[in-house]
N, C-alpha and C positions, 0 to 999 in steps of 0.2 A: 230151531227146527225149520224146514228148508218148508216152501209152502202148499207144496202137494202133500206136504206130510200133514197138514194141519187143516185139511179137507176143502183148501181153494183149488183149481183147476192151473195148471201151467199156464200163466201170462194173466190173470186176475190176483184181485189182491187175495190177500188173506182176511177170514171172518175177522172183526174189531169187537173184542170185548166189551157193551155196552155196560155203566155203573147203573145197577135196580136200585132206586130212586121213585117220588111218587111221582114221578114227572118224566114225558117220554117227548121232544123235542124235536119233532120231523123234518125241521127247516138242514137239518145234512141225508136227508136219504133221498134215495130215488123213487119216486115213484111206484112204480114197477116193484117194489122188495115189501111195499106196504101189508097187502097179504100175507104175508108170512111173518112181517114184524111184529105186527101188531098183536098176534092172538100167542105168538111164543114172548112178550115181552108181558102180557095180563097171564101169562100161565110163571113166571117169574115173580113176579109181584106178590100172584096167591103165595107161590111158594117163600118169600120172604113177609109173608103174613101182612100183607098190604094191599087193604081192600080198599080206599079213596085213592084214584091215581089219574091227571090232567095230560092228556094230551093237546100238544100246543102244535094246531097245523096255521095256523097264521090266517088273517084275514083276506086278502088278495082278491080273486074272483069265485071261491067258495068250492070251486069243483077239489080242492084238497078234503074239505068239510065234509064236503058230502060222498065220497071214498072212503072216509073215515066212516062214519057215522054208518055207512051201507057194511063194512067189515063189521063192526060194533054191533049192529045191528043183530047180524048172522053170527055170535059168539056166543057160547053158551056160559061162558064165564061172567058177561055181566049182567046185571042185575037192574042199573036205570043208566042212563047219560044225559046230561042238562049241558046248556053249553055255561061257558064262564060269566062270571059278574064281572065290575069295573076291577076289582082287584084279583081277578084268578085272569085275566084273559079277555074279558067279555067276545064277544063272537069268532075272536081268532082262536081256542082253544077250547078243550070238551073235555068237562070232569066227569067221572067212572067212578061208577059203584059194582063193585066186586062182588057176586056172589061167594058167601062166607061158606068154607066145605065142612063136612061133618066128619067130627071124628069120629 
């Protein structure tokens, strides 16, 4: 399917299939796409019934972090955020607690 068919714009790529997973890897995105990743990638999670999920923006100079953490903040899908211990990440990466939805 040609890729205006597949709702990218003539001369940009085409959307990439992300695998939902409890773990969301930001070191290949842009910036710039974070808002909108992030709260359709926790509304995927819910929907594959996965309320613990780590995002990993890396240690560097923190303004990734805290991008992060100000979207997370403003979502109404979670519930707490801690950042990582020595074996999840410690401060390059922020575990999520998923507000669990009522049937």
């Amino acid at each position: 399917m040609p890729a205006a068919e597949q709702g990218a714009s003539p001369g940009e790529p085409a959307p990439v299939a992300i695998p939902i997973t409890w773990e969301l890897d930001l070191h290949t995105f842009q910036p710039k796409d974070l808002p909108a990743l992030i709260p359709a990638y926790l509304e995927a999670c819910l929907a594959h019934n996965l309320h613990e999920v780590r995002i990993i923006h890396g240690k560097g100079t923190g303004t990734l972090r805290q991008t992060v953490h100000a979207i997370l903040q403003r979502s109404p899908q979670v519930a707490a955020t801690r950042v990582g211990d020595e074996s999840t990440g410690s401060w390059g990466a922020t575990l999520v607690t998923l507000h669990r939805t009522q049937k």
